[in-house]
C-alpha positions in Angstrom: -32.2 31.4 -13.5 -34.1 30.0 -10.6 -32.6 26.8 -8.9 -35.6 25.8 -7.5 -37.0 24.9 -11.2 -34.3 22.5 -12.1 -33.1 19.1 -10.1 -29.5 20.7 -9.0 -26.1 22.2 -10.0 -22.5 21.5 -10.1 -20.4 23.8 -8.1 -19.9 26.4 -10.7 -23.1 25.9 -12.2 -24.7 27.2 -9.1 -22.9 30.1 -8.8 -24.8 31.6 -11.8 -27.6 31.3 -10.5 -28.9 34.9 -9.2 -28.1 36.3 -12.9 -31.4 37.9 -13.8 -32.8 36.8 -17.2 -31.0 33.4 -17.5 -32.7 30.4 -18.2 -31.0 27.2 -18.2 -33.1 24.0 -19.0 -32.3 20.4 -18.5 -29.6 20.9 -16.2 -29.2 18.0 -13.9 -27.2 17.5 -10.8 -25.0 14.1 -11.6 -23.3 14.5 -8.2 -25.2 11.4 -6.9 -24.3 9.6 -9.8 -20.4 10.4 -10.0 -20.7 9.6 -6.2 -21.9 6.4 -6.6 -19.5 5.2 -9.5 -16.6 6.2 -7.5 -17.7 3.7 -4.2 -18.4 1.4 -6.9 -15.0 1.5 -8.4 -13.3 1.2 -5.4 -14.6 -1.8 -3.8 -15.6 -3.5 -7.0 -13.1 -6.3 -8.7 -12.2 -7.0 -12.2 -10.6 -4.5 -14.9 -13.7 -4.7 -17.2 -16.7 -3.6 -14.5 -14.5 -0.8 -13.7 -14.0 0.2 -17.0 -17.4 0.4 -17.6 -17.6 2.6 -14.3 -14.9 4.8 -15.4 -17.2 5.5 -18.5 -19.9 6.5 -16.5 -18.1 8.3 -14.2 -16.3 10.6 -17.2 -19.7 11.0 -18.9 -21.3 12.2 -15.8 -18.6 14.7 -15.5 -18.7 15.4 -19.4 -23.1 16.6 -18.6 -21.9 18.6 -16.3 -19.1 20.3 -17.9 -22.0 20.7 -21.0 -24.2 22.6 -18.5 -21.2 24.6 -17.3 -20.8 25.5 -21.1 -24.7 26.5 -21.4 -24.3 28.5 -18.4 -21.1 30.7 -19.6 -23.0 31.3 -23.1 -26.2 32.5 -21.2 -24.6 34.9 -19.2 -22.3 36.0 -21.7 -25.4 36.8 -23.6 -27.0 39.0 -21.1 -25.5 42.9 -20.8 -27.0 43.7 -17.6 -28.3 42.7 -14.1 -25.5 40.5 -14.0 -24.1 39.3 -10.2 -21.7 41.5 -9.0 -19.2 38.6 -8.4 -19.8 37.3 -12.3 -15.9 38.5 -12.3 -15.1 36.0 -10.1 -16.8 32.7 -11.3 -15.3 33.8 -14.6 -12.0 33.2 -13.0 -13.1 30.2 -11.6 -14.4 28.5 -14.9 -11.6 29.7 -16.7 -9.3 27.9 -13.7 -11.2 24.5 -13.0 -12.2 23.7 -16.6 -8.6 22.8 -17.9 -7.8 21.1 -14.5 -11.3 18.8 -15.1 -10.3 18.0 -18.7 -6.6 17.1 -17.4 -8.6 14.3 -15.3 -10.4 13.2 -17.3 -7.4 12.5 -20.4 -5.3 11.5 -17.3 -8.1 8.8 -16.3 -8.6 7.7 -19.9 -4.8 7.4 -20.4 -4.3 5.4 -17.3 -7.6 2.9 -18.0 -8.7 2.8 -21.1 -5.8 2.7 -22.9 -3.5 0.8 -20.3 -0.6 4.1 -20.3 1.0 4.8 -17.2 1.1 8.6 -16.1 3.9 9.7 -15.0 3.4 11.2 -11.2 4.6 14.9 -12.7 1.5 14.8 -15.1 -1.3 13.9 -12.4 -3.6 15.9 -10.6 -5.5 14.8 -7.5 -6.9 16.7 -6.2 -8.5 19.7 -9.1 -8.6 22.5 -5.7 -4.9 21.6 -4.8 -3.3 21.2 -8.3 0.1 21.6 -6.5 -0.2 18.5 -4.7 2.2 15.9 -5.1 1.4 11.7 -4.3 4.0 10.5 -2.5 4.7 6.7 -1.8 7.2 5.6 0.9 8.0 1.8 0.5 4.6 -0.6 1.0 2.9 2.0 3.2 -0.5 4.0 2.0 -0.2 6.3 -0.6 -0.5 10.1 0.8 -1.0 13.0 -1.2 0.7 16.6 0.0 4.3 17.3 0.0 7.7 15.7 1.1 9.5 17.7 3.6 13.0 17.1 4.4 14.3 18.1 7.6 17.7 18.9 9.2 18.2 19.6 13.0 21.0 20.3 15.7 22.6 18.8 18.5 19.4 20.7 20.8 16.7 19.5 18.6 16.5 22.7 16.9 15.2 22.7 12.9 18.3 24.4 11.1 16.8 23.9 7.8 13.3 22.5 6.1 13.2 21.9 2.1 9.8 21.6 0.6 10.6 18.8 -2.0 9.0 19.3 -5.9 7.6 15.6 -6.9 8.7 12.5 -4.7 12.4 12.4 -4.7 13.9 9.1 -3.1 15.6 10.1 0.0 19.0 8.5 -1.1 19.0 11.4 -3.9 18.4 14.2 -1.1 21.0 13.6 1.4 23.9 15.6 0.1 21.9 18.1 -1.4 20.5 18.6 2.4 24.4 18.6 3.6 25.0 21.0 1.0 22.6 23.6 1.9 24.0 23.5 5.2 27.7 23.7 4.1 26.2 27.0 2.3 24.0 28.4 5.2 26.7 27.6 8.4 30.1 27.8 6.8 31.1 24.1 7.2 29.8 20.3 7.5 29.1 18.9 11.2 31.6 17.2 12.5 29.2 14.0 13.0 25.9 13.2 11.6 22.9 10.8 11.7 20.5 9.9 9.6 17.5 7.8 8.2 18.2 4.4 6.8 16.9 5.2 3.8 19.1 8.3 2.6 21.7 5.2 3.3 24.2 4.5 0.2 28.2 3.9 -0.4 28.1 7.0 -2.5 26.6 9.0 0.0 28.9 7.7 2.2 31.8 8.7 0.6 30.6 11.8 -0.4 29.9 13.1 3.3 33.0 11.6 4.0 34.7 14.0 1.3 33.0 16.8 3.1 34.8 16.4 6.1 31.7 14.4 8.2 34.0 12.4 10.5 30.9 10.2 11.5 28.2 9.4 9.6 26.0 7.1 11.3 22.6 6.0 9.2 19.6 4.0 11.2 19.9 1.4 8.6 23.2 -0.2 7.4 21.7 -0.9 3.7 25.5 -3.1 3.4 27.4 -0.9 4.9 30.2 -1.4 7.7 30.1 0.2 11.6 33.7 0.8 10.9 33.1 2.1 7.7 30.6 4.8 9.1 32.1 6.1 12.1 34.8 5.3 14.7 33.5 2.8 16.9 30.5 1.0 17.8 30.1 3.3 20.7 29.5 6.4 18.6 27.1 4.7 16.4 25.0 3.8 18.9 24.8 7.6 20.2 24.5 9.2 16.8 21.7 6.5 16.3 19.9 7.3 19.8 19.5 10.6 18.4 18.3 10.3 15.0 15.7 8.5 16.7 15.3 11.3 19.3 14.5 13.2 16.6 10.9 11.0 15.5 9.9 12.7 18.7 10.0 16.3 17.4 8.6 15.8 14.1 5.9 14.0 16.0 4.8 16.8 18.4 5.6 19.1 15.4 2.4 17.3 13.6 0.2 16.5 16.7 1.1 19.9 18.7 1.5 22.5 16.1 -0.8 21.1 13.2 2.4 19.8 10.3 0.6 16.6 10.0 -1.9 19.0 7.6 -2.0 22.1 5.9 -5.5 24.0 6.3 -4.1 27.2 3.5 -4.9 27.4 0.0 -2.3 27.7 -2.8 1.2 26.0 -3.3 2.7 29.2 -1.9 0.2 29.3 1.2 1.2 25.8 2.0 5.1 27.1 1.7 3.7 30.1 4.4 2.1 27.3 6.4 
């Protein structure tokens, strides 16, 4: 198959093409095309002319995963002179083209029909399947995973949980306080944390776990009295919550958090 006869290639499409013997014709590259429709959906307004781009968009993809399928029957028609990687993009068809078809239902779902898909059943990104979207309040939405993080009185991470999905942090609190009941033997004796993992259940439940003071950034209706001792102690345990912003920041601007650059769910656990 030569490339130089035909306009262009998807990615997989491509990387059939030193397979002696193989011709392939028609086969466009609709990269420009899908390209275009998405800057076109995203700045254009109105339901309907993004529908129609949507439509575009999925046929587009639909070509290409027609060539893709012309491709696979060519080579597996030929015996010999066959690429010595042909192993390899085999595994790679037989892993994208599901992900591609999930998109595209997932798409259709979402605008055509007006459904909306769960978080659990989206993919965003077809190379990082495993990647969760995660939405924190009115900010932009990011894609990746949530981390929850539990430190000492030195600054020191004692613990780091990898969370599946996008939990709310009120649901992750004594979970967290669990794990390190488990791992040192005991609760701390005073603790601080983010207003949002605030909550008169949570409260209580540290409380019950012996937690003498348990000081949140954000009172969410809750009392000083009702947290800790006195407004003294507050204030401190608050002070260092906030101290604590300062090591997840140089953890993502010194030591590279802030992104992952390894492949794989389990990479990304490594990372």
């Amino acid at each position: 198959m030569d490339p130089g006869n035909n306009p262009g290639y998807s990615r997989l499409d491509g990387a059939a093409e030193v397979a002696e013997g193989v011709t392939i014709v028609n086969c466009q590259n609709h990269r420009r095309v899908a390209k275009k429709c998405m800057h076109a959906i995203r700045y254009t307004r109105g339901q309907d002319k993004k529908v129609q781009l949507y439509r575009d968009l999925i046929e587009a993809t639909e070509k290409s995963l027609g060539y893709l399928q012309e491709v696979t029957v060519a080579l597996h028609a030929v015996q010999v002179h066959l690429p010595m990687d042909y192993g390899g993009w085999k595994q790679q068809v037989a892993h994208f083209k599901p992900l591609i078809y999930q998109v595209i239902e997932q798409n259709e779902r979402r605008v055509f029909y007006g459904e909306k898909v769960p978080a659990c059943e989206k993919i965003v990104s077809i190379f990082e399947a495993h990647t969760d979207i995660i939405v924190k309040g009115a900010r932009d939405v990011q894609y990746g995973h949530k981390l929850n993080l539990s430190t000492g009185r030195s600054g020191l991470i004692l613990d780091v949980v990898i969370e599946d999905g996008n939990p709310a942090d009120v649901d992750r609190l004594i979970p967290m306080l669990d794990r390190h009941m488990a791992q040192y033997g005991k609760a701390r004796r005073q603790m601080a944390a983010d207003g949002d993992y605030a909550s008169f259940a949570n409260l209580r439940k540290a409380k019950g776990r012996e937690v003498k003071d348990m000081a949140f950034h954000m009172k969410r209706g809750l009392t000083i009295e009702s947290m800790v001792k006195n407004p003294w102690v507050y204030r401190k345990l608050r002070n260092f919550r906030a101290g604590i912003e300062a090591g997840i920041f140089c953890l993502r601007r010194a030591y590279g958090l802030g992104r992952c650059t390894w492949k794989g769910l389990a990479h990304f656990r490594a990372y």
